[in-house]
C-alpha positions as CSV (number, residue, x, y, z in Angstrom):
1,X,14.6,-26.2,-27.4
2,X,15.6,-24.1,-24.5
3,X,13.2,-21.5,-25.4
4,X,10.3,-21.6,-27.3
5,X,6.9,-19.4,-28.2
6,X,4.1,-21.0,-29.0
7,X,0.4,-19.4,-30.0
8,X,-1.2,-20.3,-26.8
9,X,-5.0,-19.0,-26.1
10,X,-5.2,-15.0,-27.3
11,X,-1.5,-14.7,-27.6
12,X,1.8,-16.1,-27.6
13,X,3.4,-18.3,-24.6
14,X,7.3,-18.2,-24.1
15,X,9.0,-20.7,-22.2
16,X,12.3,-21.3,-21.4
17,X,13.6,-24.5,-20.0
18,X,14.4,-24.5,-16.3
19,X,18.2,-24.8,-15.5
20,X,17.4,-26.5,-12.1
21,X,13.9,-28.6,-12.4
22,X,13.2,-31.7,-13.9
23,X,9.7,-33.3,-13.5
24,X,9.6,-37.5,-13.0
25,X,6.7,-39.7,-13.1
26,X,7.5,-42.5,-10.8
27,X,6.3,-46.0,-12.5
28,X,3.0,-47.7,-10.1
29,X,4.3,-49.3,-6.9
30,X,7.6,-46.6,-6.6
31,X,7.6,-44.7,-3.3
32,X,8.0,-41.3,-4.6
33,X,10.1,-40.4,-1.3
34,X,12.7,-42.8,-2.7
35,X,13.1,-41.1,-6.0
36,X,15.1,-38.0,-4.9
37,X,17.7,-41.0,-3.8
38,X,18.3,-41.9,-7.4
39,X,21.2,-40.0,-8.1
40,X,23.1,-37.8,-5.7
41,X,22.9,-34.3,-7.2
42,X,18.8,-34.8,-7.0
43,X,17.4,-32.4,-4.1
44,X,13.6,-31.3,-3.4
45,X,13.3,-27.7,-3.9
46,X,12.5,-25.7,-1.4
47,X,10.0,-23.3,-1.2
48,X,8.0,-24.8,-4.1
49,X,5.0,-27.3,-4.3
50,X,6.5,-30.5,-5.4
51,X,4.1,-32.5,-7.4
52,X,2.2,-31.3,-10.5
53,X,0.1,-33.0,-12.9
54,X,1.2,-36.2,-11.7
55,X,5.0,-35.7,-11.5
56,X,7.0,-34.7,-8.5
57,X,9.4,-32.1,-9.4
58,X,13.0,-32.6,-8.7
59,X,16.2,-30.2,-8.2
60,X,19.2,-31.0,-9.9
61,X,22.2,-29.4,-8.0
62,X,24.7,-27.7,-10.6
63,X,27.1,-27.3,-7.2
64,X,27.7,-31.0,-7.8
65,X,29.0,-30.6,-12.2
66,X,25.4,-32.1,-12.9
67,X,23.6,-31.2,-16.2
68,X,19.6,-31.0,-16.1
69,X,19.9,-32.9,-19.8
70,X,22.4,-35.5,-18.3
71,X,20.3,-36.0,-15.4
72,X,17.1,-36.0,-16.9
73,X,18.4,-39.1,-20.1
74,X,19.9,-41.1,-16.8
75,X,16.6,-41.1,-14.9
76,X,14.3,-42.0,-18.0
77,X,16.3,-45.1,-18.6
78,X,15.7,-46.0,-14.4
79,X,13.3,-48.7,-14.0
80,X,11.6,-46.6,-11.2
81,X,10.6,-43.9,-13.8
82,X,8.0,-43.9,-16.2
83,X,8.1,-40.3,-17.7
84,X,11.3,-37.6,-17.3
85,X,10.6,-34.1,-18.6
86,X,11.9,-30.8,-18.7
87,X,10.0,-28.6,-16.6
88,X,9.8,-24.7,-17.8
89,X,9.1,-21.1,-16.6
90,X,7.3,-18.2,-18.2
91,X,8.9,-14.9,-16.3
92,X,11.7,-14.0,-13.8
93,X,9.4,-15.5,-10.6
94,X,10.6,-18.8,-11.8
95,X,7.2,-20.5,-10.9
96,X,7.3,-23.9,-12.9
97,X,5.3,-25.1,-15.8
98,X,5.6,-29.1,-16.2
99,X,3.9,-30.5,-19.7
100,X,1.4,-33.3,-18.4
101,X,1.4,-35.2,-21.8
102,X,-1.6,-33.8,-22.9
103,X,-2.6,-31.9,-25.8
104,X,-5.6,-29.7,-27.2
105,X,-5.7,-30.1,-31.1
106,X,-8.2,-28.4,-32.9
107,X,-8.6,-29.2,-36.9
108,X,-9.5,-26.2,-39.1
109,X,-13.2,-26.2,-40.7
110,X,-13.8,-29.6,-43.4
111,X,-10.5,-31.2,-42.6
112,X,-10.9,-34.8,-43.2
113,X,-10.6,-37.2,-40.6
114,X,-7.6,-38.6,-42.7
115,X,-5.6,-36.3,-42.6
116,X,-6.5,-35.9,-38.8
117,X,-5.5,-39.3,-38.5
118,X,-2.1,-38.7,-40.0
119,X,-1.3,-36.0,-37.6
120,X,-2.1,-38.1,-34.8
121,X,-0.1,-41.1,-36.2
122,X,3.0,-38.9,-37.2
123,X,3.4,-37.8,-34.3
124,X,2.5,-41.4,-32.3
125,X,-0.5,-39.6,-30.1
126,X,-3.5,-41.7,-28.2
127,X,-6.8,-39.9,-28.4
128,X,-8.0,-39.5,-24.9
129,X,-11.5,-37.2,-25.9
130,X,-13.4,-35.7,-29.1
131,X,-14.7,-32.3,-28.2
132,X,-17.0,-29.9,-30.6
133,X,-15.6,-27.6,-33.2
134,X,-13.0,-30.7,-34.4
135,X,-11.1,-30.7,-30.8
136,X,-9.8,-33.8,-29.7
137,X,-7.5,-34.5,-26.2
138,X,-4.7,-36.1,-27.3
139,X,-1.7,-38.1,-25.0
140,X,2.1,-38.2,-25.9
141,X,2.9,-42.0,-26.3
142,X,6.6,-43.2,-25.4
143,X,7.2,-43.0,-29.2
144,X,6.3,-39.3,-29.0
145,X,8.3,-36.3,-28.6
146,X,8.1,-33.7,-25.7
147,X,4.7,-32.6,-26.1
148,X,5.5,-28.7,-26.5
149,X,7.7,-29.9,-29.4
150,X,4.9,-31.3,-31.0
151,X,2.4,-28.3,-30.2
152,X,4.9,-26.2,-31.9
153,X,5.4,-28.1,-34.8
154,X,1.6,-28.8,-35.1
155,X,0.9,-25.3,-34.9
156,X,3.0,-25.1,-38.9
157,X,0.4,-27.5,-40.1
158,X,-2.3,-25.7,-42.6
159,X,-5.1,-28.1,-41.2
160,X,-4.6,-27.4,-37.3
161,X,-6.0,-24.1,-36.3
162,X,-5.2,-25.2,-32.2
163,X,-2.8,-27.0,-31.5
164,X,-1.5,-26.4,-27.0
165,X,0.1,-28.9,-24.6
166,X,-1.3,-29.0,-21.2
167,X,0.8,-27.4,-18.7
168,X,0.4,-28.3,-14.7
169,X,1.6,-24.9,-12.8
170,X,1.3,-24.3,-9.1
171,X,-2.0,-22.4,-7.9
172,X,-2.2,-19.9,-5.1
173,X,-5.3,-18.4,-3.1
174,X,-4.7,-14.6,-4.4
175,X,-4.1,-13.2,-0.6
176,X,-6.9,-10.2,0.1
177,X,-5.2,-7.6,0.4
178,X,-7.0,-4.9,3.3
179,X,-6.5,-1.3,2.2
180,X,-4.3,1.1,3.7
181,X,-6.4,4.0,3.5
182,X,-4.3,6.3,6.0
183,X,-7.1,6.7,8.7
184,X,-8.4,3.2,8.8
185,X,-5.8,2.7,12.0
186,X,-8.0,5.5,13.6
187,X,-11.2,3.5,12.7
188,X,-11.4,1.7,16.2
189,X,-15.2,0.9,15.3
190,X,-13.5,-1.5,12.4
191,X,-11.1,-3.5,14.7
192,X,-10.4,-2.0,18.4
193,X,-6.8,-2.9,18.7
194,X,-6.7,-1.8,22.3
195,X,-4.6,0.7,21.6
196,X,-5.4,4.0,19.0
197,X,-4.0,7.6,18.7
198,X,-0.8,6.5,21.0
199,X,-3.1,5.6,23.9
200,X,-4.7,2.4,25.1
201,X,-6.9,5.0,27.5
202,X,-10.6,4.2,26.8
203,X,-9.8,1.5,24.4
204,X,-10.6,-2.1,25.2
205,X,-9.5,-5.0,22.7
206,X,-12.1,-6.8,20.4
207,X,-14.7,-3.8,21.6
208,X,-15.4,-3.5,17.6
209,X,-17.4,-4.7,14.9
210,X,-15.0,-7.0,13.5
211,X,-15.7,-5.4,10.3
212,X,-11.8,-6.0,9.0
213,X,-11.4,-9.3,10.0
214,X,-15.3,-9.7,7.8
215,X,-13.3,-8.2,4.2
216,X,-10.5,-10.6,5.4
217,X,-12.5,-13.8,5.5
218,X,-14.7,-12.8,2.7
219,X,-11.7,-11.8,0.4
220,X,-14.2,-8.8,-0.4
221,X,-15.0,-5.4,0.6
222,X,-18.5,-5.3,-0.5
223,X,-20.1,-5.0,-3.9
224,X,-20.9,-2.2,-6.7
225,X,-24.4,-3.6,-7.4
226,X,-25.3,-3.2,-4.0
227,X,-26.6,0.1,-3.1
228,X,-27.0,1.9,0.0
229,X,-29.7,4.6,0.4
230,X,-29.2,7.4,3.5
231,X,-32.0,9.6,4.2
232,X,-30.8,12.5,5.8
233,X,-29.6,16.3,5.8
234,X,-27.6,16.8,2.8
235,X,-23.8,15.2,1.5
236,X,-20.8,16.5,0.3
237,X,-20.8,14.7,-2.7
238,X,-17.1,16.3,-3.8
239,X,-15.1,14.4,-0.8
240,X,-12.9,11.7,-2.4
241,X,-14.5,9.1,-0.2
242,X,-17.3,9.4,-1.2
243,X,-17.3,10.3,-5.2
244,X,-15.7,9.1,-8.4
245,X,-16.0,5.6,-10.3
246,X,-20.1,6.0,-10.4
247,X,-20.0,5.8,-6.5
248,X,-23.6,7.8,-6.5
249,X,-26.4,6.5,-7.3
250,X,-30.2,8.3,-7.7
251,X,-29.0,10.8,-5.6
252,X,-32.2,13.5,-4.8
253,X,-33.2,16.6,-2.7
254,X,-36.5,16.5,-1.3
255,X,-36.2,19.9,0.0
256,X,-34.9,21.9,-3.1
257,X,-36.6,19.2,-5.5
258,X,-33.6,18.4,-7.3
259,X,-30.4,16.1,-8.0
260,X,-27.6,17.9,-6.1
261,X,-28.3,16.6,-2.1
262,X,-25.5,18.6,-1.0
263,X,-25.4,20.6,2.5
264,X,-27.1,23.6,3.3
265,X,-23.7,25.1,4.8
266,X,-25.3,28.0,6.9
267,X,-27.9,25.3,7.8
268,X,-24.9,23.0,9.7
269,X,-25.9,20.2,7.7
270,X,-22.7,18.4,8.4
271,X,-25.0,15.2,9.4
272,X,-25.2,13.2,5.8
273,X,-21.7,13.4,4.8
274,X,-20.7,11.6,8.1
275,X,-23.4,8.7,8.2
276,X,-22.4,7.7,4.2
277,X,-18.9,7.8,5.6
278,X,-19.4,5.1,8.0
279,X,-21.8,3.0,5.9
280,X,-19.8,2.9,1.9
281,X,-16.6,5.2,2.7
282,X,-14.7,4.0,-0.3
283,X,-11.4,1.9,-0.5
284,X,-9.2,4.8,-2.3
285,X,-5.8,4.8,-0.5
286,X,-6.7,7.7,1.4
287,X,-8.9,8.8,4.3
288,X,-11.5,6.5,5.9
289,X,-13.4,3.3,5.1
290,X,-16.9,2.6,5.3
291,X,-17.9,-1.6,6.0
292,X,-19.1,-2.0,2.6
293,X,-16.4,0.4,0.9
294,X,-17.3,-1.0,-2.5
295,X,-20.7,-0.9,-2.4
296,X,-22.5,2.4,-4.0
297,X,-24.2,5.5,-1.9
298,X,-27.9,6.8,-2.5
299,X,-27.6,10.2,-1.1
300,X,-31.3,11.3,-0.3
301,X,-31.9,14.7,1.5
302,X,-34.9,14.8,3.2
303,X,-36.2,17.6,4.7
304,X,-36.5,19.1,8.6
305,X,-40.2,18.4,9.2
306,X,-42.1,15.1,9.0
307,X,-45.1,14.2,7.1
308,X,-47.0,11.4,6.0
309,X,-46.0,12.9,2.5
310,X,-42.0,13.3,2.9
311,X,-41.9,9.9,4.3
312,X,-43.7,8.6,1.5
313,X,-41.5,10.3,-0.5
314,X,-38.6,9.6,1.0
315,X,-38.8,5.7,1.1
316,X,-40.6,5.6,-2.2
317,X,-37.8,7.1,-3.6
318,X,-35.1,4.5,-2.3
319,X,-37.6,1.4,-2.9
320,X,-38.4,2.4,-6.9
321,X,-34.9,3.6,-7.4
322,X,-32.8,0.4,-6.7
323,X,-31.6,0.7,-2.6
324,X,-30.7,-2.7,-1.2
325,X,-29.9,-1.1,2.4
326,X,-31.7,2.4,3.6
327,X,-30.1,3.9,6.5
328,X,-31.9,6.4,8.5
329,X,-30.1,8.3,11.7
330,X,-33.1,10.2,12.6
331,X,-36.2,10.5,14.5
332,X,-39.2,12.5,15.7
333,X,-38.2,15.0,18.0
334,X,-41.7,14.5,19.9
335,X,-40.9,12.1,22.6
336,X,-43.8,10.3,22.3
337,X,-43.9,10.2,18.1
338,X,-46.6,7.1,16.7
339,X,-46.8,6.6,13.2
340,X,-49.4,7.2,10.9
341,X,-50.8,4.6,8.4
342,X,-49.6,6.0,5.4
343,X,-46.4,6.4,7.3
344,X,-46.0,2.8,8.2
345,X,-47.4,1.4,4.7
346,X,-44.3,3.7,3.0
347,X,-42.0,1.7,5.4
348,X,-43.4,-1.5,5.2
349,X,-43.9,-1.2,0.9
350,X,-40.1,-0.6,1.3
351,X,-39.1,-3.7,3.2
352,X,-41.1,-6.1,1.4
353,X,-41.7,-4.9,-2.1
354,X,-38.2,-3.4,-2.7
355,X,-35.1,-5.5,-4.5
356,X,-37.3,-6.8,-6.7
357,X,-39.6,-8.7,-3.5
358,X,-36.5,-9.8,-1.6
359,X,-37.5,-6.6,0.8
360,X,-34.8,-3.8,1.4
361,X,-33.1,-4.4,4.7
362,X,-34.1,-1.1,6.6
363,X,-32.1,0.0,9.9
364,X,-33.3,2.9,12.2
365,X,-31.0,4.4,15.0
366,X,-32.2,4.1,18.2
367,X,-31.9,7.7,19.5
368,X,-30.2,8.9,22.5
369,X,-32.6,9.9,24.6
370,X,-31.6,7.6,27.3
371,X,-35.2,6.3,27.3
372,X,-37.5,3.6,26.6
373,X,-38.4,3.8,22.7
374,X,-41.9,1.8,23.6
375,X,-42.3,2.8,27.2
376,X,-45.2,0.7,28.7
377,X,-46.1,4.0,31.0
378,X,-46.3,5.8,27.6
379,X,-44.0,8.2,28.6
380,X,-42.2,7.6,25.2
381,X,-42.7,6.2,22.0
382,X,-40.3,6.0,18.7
383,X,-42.6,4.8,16.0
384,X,-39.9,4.5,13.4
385,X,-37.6,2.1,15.5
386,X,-40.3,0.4,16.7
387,X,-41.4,-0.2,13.2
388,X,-41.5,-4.4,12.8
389,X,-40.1,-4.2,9.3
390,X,-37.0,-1.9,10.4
391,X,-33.9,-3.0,12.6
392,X,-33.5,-0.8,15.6
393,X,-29.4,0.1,16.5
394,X,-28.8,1.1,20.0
395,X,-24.8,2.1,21.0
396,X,-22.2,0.7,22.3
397,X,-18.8,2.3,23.2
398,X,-14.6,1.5,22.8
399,X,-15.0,-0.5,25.9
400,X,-17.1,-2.1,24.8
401,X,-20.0,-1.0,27.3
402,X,-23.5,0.5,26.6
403,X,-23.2,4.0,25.4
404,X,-24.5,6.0,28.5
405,X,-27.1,8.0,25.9
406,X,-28.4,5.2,23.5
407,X,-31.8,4.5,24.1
408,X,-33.4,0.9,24.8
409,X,-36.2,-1.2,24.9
410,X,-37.5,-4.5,23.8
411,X,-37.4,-3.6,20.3
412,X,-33.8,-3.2,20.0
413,X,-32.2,-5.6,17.1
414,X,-28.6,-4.9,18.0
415,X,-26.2,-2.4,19.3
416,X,-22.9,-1.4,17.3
417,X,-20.0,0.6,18.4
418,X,-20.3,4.4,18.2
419,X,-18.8,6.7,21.4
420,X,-19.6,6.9,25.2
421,X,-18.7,8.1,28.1
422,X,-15.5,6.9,28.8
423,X,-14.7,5.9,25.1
424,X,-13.8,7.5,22.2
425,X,-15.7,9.2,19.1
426,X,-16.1,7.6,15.6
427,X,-13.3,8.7,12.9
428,X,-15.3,9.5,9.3
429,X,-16.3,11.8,6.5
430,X,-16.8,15.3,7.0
431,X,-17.6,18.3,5.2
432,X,-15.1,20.0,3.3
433,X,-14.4,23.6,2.5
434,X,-15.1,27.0,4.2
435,X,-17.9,29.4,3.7
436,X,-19.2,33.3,4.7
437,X,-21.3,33.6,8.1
438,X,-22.3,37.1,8.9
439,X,-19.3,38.0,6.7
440,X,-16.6,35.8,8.4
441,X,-15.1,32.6,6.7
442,X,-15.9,29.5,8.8
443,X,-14.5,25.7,7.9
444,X,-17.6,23.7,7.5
445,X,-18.1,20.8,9.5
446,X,-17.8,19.2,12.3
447,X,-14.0,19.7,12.5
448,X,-11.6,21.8,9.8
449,X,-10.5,19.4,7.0
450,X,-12.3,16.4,5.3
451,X,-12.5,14.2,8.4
452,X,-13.9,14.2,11.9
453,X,-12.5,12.1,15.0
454,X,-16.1,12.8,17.0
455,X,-18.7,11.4,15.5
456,X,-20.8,9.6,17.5
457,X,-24.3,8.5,18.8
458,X,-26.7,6.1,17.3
459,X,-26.6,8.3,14.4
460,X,-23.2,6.9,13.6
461,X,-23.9,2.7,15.0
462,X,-27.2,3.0,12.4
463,X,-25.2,3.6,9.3
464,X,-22.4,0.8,10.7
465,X,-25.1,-1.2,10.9
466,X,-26.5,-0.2,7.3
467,X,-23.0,-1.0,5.8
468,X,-22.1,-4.3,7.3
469,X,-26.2,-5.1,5.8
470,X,-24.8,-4.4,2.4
471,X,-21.5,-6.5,2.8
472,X,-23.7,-9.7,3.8
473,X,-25.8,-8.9,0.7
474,X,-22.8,-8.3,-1.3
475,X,-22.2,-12.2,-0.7
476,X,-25.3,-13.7,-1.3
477,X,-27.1,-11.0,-2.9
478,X,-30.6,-13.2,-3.1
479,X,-31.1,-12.7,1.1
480,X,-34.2,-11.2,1.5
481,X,-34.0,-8.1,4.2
482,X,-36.1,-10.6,7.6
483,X,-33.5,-13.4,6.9
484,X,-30.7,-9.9,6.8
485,X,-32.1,-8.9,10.4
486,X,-31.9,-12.7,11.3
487,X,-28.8,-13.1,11.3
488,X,-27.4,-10.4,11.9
489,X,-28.9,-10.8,15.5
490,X,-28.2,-14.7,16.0
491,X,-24.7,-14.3,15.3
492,X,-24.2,-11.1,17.3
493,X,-22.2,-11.5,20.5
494,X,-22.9,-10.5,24.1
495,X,-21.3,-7.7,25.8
496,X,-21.8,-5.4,28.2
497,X,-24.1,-6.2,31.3
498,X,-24.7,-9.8,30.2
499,X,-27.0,-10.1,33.3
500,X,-29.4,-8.0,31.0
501,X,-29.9,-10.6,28.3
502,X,-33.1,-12.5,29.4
503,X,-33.8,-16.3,28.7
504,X,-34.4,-15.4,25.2
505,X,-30.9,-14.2,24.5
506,X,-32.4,-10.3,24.0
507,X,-31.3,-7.4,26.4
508,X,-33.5,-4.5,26.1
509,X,-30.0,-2.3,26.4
510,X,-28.3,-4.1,23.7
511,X,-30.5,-5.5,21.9
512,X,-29.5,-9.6,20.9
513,X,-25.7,-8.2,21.4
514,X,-22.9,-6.1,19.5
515,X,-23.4,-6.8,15.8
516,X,-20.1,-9.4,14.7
517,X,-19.4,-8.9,11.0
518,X,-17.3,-11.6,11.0
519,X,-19.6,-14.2,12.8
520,X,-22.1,-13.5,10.2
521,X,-19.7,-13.8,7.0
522,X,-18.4,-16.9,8.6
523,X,-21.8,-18.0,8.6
524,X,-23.2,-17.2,5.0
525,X,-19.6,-19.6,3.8
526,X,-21.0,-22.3,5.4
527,X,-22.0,-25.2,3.4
């Protein structure tokens, strides 16, 4: 029997005998150490984990003229040994399969327990369990043959419609494996290296979001079911980071009231495309990564005026149409902008009613006005990030300093990186393609090609912000959006002027610190 196939769940199982391994089940009392000493051409094998299913797995060393059959009949008659088997392999990796003793036998329909009990007698078996549909857990007795023997002969018998030995096989944590899209090195926001683009100039170690190390605890890079809405100019909805495998979701056009929120090209609506980049940029072996790359894009174009009705509109949309996470890098352009009531109902009706009651977890950017965005002189006044249901993003730059532009106050949630003086822009999605101005062709975008090295602001920290929101929520997916802000700011970590964070562990300038993917991962896994 040194190959054999047996019918083994949906298909057909071949094993082969191992021409090294041998599998011993010491006898109570034995030091298992000791066994390896029992004859001298017995080895542990290296590189393998040595017990399984109660026997420790032995190597028999051909160098020495020893046979694996040879070996195996000496050890079985040792008093130190209870069991002996053959151990077996299903492919070319050599990974071993040891029978425990065990078997599944399953009678077909109105067999009689007779003949049930013949089969179990022919074949000398002790019934360990009765299970439903006529299953029974049987165990080989010392009278018994090797157990896949006996499955294979079983398996002949008209009145067995199961009949599958028990094999003990090594298991391994399946290693997450982080994507190589090409520019994700370039993605200094993700994990800041120290050194990018050949220089360490600008760049200071650990001045990131630990978004990487966040998919390498979680062994995840977000989810499909969990969608991220981003109100804002318009998106190229053809770049390959952002499209294909149902990656949109509800998408809608506010201005042209339609289905297509793609970017008015003489307009310079290049704003959109960059923002979903850095939120769900998808894992596809090329280009960038957003922090939830998995997770699915609601592209909604709003429009370049603000009303009590495009706002309703606008977060109506993304609350009735399924957004977990709605991103919005945008603002009044009034420096002192208060909302109205129907304004900050739409808002609120979206942060508590959406998902089904859990809320949708709402971030705002910050601006970059260098000001206050509550100013107690009332020189300035954000109403959107200063909304209580929303989580206000300020900036922080590659060295991991306050962005000289973003603005502050004591509404700030959290800061995230984004560029700076003295740092470096934010690598992402950009609009693709060329088009006719005053008859001369022009690349659209921020820079020629599908990708930009420059985007920055708190335009770009919101939507970082928005995607590490959907990654936590691709974990435990029944978070409602307060307990999202929650912990998102206790497990954020000082930097910058820590001399800024006041008794309460806030700074007006950063907010309760740069946002730490990773802390917060680490901190839904906890028991």
């Amino acid at each position: 029997m040194d190959n054999v196939s047996i019918k083994y769940g949906n298909g057909v199982l071949n094993l082969r005998k191992s021409d090294t391994l041998i599998g011993v089940k010491p006898r109570p009392g034995t030091k298992t150490r000791s066994l390896v000493g029992l004859a001298p051409q017995l080895s542990e094998p290296e590189g393998l984990q040595t017990t399984l299913g109660g026997f420790q797995l032995l190597q028999v060393e051909q160098t020495r003229g020893a046979d694996v059959e040879e070996t195996l009949d000496k050890l079985r008659s040792n008093n130190a040994i209870a069991v002996g088997t053959h151990v077996f392999e299903t492919s070319n990796d050599k990974v071993p399969f040891v029978p425990t003793g065990q078997l599944y036998i399953e009678s077909v329909a109105n067999t009689s327990a007779d003949e049930v009990q013949k089969l179990f007698d022919k074949y000398s078996l002790e019934i360990i369990e009765a299970r439903d549909n006529h299953g029974f857990i049987v165990q080989v007795t010392p009278q018994s043959e090797n157990p896949i023997k006996i499955a294979a002969s079983l398996q002949q018998s008209p009145v067995v419609a199961i009949a599958e030995p028990d094999l003990a096989t090594p298991s391994v944590l399946k290693s997450f494996i982080l994507p190589t899209d090409e520019l994700l090195e370039d993605q200094w926001h993700l994990q800041n290296a120290g050194e990018h683009y050949g220089t360490t100039v600008g760049f200071k170690e650990g001045a990131d979001a630990r978004v990487r190390a966040a998919w390498q605890f979680a062994q995840t890079l977000g989810d499909p079911t969990v969608i991220v809405a981003i109100i804002d100019d318009g998106f190229d909805l053809r770049h390959p980071d952002l499209s294909g495998d149902g990656k949109i979701v509800a998408p809608m056009d506010f201005t042209r009231n339609s289905h297509e929120p793609l970017p008015d090209l003489l307009g310079g609506d290049w704003h959109g495309t960059a923002c979903a980049g850095i939120a769900v940029g998808s894992a596809d072996n090329h280009g960038i990564l957003g922090a939830a790359p998995r997770s699915h894009l609601m592209p909604i174009r709003w429009g370049q005026s603000l009303s009590d009705r495009e706002v309703e509109n606008w977060f109506g949309w993304a609350k009735e149409q399924g957004a977990w996470v709605v991103s919005c890098s945008w603002g009044a352009a009034a420096d002192v902008y208060r909302l109205s009531t129907r304004q900050s109902r739409a808002i609120t009706r979206c942060a508590r009613e959406g998902r089904g009651g859990l809320g949708c977890v709402i971030c705002f950017a910050a601006g970059n006005s260098n000001h206050d965005i509550n100013d107690p002189d009332g020189q300035s006044l954000d109403g959107f990030a200063t909304h209580p249901d929303v989580i206000a993003v300020a900036a922080s730059n590659s060295r991991d300093d306050r962005s000289h532009y973003s603005n502050f106050g004591k509404e700030i949630a959290i800061c995230a990186p984004s560029s700076g003086a003295g740092g470096w822009g934010i690598t992402t999605a950009d609009v693709m393609g060329r088009f006719r101005r005053q008859g001369v062709w022009v690349e659209a975008g921020y820079a020629p090609g599908a990708f930009t090295h420059t985007f920055g602001g708190t335009s770009s920290a919101c939507p970082l912000v928005a995607g590490i929101c959907a990654l936590l929520l691709s974990i435990k997916p029944e978070l409602k959006a307060v307990q999202v802000k929650e912990l998102i700011q206790r497990t954020a970590r000082r930097m910058g002027d820590l001399a800024s964070y006041g008794g309460n562990g806030h700074s007006p300038y950063h907010g309760y610190g740069c946002i730490d993917a990773l802390a917060a991962v680490q901190t839904l896994r906890e028991p």
